[in-house]
C-alpha positions as CSV (number, residue, x, y, z in Angstrom):
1,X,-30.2,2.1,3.4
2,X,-30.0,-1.2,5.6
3,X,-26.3,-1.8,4.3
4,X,-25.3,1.5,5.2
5,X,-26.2,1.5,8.9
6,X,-24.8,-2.1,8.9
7,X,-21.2,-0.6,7.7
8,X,-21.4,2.9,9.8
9,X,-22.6,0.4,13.0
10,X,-19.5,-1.7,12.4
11,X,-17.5,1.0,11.9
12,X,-17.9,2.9,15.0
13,X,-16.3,0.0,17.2
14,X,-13.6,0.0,14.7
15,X,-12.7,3.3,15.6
16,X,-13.1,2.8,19.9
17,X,-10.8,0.3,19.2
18,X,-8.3,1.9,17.0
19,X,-8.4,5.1,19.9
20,X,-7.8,2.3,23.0
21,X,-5.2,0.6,21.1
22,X,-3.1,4.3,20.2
23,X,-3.8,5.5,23.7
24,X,-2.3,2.2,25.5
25,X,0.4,2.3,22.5
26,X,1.5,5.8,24.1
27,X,0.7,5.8,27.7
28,X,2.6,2.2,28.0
29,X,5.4,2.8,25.6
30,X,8.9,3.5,27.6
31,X,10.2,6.8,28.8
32,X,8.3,10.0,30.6
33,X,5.8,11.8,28.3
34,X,7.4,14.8,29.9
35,X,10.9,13.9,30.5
36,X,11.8,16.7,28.2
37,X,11.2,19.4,31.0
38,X,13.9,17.9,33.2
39,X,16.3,19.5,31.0
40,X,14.7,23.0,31.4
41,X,16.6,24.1,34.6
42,X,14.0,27.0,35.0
43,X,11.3,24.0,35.4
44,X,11.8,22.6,39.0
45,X,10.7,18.9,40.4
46,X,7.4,20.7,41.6
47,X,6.9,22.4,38.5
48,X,6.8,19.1,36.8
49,X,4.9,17.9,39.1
50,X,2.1,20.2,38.9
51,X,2.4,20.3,35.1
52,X,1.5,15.7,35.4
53,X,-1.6,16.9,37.7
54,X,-2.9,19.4,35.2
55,X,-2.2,17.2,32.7
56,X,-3.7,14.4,34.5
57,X,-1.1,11.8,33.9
58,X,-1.2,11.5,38.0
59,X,-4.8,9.6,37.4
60,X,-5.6,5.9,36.8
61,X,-5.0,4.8,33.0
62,X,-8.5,4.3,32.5
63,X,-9.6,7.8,33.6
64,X,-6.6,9.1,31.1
65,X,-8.1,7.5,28.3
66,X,-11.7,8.7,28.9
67,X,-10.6,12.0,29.4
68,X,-8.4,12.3,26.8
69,X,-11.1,10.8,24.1
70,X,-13.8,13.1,25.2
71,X,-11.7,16.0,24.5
72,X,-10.6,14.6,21.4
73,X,-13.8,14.1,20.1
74,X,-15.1,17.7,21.3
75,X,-11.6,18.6,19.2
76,X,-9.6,19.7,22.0
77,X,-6.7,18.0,20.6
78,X,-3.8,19.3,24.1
79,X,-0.9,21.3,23.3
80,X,2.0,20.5,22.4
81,X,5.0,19.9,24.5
82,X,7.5,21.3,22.2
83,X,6.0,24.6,20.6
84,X,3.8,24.9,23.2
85,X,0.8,26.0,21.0
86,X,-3.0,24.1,20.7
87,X,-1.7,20.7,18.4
88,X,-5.2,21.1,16.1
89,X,-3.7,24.6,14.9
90,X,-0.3,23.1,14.6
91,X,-1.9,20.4,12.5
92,X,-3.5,22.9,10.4
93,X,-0.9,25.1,9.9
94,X,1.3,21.9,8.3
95,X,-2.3,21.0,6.3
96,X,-1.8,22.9,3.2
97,X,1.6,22.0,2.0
98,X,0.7,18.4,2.4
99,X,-2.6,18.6,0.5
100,X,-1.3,20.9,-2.4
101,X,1.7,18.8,-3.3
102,X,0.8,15.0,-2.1
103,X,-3.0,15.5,-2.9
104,X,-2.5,16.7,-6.8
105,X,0.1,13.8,-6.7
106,X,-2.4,11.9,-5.8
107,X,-5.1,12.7,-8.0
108,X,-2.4,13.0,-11.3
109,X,-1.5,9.5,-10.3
110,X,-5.3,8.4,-10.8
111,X,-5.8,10.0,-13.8
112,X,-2.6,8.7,-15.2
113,X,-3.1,5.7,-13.7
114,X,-6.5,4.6,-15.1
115,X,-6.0,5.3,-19.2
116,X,-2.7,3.4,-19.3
117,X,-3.6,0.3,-16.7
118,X,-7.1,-0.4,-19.0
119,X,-4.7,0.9,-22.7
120,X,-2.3,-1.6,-21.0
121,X,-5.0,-4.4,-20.4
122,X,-6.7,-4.2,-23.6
123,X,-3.0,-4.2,-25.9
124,X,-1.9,-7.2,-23.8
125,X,1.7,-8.4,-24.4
126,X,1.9,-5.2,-27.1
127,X,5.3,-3.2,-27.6
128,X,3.1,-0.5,-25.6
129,X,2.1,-2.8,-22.9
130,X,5.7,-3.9,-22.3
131,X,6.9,-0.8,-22.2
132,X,4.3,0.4,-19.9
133,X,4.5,-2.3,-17.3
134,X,8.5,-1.8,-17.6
135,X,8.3,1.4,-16.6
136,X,5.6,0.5,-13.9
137,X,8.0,-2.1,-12.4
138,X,10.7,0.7,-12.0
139,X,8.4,3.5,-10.4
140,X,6.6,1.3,-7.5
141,X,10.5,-0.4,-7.5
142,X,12.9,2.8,-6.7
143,X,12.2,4.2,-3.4
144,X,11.0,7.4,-2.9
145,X,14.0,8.7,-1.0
146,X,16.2,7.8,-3.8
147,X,14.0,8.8,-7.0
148,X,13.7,12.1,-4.7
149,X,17.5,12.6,-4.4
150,X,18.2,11.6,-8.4
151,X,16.0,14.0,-9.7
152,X,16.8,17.0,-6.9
153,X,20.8,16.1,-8.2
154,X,19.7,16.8,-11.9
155,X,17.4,18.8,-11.6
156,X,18.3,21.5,-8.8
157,X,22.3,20.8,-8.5
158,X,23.6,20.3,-12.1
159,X,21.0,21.8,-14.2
160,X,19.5,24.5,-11.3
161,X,16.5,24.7,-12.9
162,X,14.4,24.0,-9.7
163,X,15.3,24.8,-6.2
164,X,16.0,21.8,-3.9
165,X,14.6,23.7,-0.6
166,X,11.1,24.1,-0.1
167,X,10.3,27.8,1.0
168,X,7.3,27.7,3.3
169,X,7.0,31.4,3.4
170,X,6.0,32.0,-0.1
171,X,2.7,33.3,-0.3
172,X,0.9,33.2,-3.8
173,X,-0.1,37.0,-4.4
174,X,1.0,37.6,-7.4
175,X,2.5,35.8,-10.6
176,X,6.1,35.5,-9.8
177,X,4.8,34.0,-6.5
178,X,2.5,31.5,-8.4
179,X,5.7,30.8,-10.6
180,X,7.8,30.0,-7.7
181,X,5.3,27.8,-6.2
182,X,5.0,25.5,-8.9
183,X,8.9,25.6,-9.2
184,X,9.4,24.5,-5.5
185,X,6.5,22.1,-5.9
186,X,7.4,20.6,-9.3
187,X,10.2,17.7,-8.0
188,X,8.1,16.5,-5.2
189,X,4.8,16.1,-6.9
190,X,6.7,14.6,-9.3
191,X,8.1,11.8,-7.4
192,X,5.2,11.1,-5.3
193,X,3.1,11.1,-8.9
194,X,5.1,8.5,-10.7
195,X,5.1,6.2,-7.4
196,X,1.2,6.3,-7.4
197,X,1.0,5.8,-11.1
198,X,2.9,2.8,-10.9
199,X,1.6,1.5,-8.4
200,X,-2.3,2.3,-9.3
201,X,-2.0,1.6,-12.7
202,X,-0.4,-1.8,-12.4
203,X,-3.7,-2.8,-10.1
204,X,-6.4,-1.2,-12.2
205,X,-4.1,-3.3,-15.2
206,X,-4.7,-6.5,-13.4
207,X,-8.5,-5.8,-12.7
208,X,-9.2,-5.0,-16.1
209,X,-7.6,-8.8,-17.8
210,X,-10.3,-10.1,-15.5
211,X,-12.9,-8.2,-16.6
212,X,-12.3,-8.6,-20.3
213,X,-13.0,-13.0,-21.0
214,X,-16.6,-12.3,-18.9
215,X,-19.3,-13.4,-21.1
216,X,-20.8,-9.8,-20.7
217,X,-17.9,-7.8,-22.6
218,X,-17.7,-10.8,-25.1
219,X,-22.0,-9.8,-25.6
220,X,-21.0,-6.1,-25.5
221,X,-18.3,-6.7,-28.4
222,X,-21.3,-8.7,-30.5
223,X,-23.7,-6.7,-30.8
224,X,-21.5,-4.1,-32.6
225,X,-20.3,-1.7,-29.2
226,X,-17.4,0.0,-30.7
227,X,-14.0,-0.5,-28.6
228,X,-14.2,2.4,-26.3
229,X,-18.3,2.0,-25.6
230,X,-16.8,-1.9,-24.3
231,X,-14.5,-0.6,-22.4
232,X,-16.2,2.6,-20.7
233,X,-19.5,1.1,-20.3
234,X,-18.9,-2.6,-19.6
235,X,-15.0,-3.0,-18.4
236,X,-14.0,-0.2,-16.7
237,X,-16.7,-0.1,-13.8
238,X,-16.4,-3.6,-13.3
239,X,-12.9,-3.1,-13.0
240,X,-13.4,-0.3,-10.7
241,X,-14.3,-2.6,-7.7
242,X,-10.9,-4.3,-6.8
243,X,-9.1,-0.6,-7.3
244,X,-11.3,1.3,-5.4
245,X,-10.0,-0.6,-2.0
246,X,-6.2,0.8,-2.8
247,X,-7.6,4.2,-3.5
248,X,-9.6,4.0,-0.3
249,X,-6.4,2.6,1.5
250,X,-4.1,5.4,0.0
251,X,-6.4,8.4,0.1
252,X,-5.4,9.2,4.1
253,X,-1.7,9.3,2.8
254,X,-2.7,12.5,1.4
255,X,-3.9,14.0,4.7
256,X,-1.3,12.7,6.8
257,X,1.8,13.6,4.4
258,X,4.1,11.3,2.7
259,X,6.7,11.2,5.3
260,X,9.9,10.5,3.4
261,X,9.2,13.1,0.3
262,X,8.6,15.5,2.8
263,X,11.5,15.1,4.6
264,X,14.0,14.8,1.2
265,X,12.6,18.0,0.3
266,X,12.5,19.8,3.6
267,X,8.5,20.5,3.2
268,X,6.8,21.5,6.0
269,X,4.0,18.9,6.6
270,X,2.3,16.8,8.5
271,X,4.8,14.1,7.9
272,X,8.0,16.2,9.0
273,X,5.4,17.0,12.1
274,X,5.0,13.5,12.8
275,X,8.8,12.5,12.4
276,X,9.7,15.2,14.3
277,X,7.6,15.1,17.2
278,X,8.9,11.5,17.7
279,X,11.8,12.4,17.7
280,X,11.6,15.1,21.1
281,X,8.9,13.3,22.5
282,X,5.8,15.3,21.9
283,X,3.3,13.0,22.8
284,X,0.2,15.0,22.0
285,X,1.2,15.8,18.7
286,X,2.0,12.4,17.7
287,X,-1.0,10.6,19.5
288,X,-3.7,13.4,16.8
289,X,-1.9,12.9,13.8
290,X,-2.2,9.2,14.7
291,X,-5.3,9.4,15.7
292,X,-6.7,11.1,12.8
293,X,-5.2,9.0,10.5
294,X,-6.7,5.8,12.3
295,X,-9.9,7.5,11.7
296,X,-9.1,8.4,8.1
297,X,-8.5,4.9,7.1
298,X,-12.0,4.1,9.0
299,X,-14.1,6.7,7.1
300,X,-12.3,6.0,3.4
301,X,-13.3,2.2,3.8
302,X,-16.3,3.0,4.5
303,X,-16.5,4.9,1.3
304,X,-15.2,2.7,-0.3
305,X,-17.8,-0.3,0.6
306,X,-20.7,2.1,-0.4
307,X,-18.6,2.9,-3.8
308,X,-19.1,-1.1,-4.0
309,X,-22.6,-1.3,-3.6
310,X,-22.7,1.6,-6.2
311,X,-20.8,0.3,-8.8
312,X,-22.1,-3.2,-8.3
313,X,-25.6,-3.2,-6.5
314,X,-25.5,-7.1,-6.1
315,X,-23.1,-6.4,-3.4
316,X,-25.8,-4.5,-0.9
317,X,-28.0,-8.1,-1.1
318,X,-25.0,-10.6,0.1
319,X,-23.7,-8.5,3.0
């Protein structure tokens, strides 16, 4: 209990500090948060004007920021300069295409990721561990733009077996529905899935070769353990430890959108949101999705150092 008020104690400065350092990153960055009125001829100098003093951009930077993270924390997240709706439901409203494709990525990338890495591990310098790491090397290697556009060519323009635009109005009601859901979602789970198996399984591969000399597998091995007992029981959650900081680190990707996919494939999620607002200047919007993803990374590492006093309770006594 003491180690995990120790971690949430340290963690809340983390975050006052990751919310001072996006606010100054915004308010001192170049150009005029709402520069994008001037070329609204309906909107007049005074209109502007009274639009900063509502906004309270007219007040001292300090008195911005305190404002500004008091709402945010009560989740009044502003509006958004370019669509001119509440940025929280704008947010939402982008949630579920990134979850359903780049969060079962995500999680078929684990579950591929962890059989072949420990397979890989324990058949070291096999024809099957050559050929695994081989094909590793080339999934974490191609970038995802380019894997994107290879497979939407083969797939969707010479074969047109899958479409290459993503159709955000589908609705799943019925089975042609569900059928043409998976379709559309098929070549970017796809691509996001072989990147995080590649990359994860390489890791938990590397974890598990210095888990297997310890004098606690060899023990496990002599006393008669069959192979997959060893490897369950005595390797794999030792080898857990090291991996479970890049699942912790990757794990807000899948909340915040994988921003190139998205945009090869036209999807409608947070990522596109967060390019695009950039792009026209629509401060609010960018400074929540940043902001949430700042405190995403926060709360998964935290997770992820009570994961290591679970998996290895020695941990809770030398911190």
């Amino acid at each position: 209990m003491r180690y995990l008020f120790t971690r949430v104690m340290v963690s809340i400065p983390t975050l006052v500090a990751v919310s001072v350092f996006i606010y100054l990153l915004m308010a001192l960055s170049p150009g005029d948060p709402l520069s994008q009125f001037a070329m609204n001829p309906a909107i007049t100098a005074e209109v502007r004007e009274n639009i900063r003093r509502s906004l309270g951009l007219d007040k001292p930077l300090y008195l911005r920021y305190l404002k500004w993270a008091w709402a945010f924390a009560q989740g009044d997240w502003s509006w958004s300069f370019m669509s001119r709706t509440p940025v929280r439901s704008l947010i939402l409203q982008r949630f579920g295409p990134t979850v359903s494709i780049v969060g079962v990525a995500y999680v078929v990338g684990i579950l591929l990721a962890f059989p072949l890495g420990v397979l890989s591990a324990i058949k070291r310098y096999s024809l099957f561990d050559q050929i695994a790491t081989f094909l590793a090397f080339m999934g974490f290697s191609l970038p995802t733009f380019f894997s994107g556009m290879m497979i939407m060519m083969f797939f969707s323009i010479r074969l047109g077996w899958l479409p290459y635009i993503y159709d955000s109005t589908i609705r799943v009601v019925d089975w042609p529905s569900l059928v043409a859901q998976i379709k559309q979602s098929i070549m970017p789970m796809s691509v996001l899935g072989i990147w995080q198996t590649a990359t994860m399984m390489r890791y938990v591969r590397s974890a598990t070769l210095d888990v297997l000399p310890q004098d606690y597998v060899r023990t496990a091995r002599s006393k008669g353990l069959t192979e997959v007992l060893v490897s369950t029981r005595h390797v794999l959650r030792n080898a857990l430890i090291p991996v479970v900081t890049l699942i912790a680190l990757q794990l807000p990707v899948v909340f915040t959108g994988a921003l190139i996919t998205e945009q090869v494939f036209s999807i409608p999620g947070i990522g596109s949101l967060l390019i695009k607002s950039i792009y026209y200047g629509d401060v609010p919007v960018v400074m929540a999705i940043t902001m949430v993803f700042g405190i995403m990374v926060v709360v998964f590492n935290l997770l992820a150092d009570i994961l290591y006093a679970w998996l290895d309770p020695r941990i809770r006594y030398t911190r």
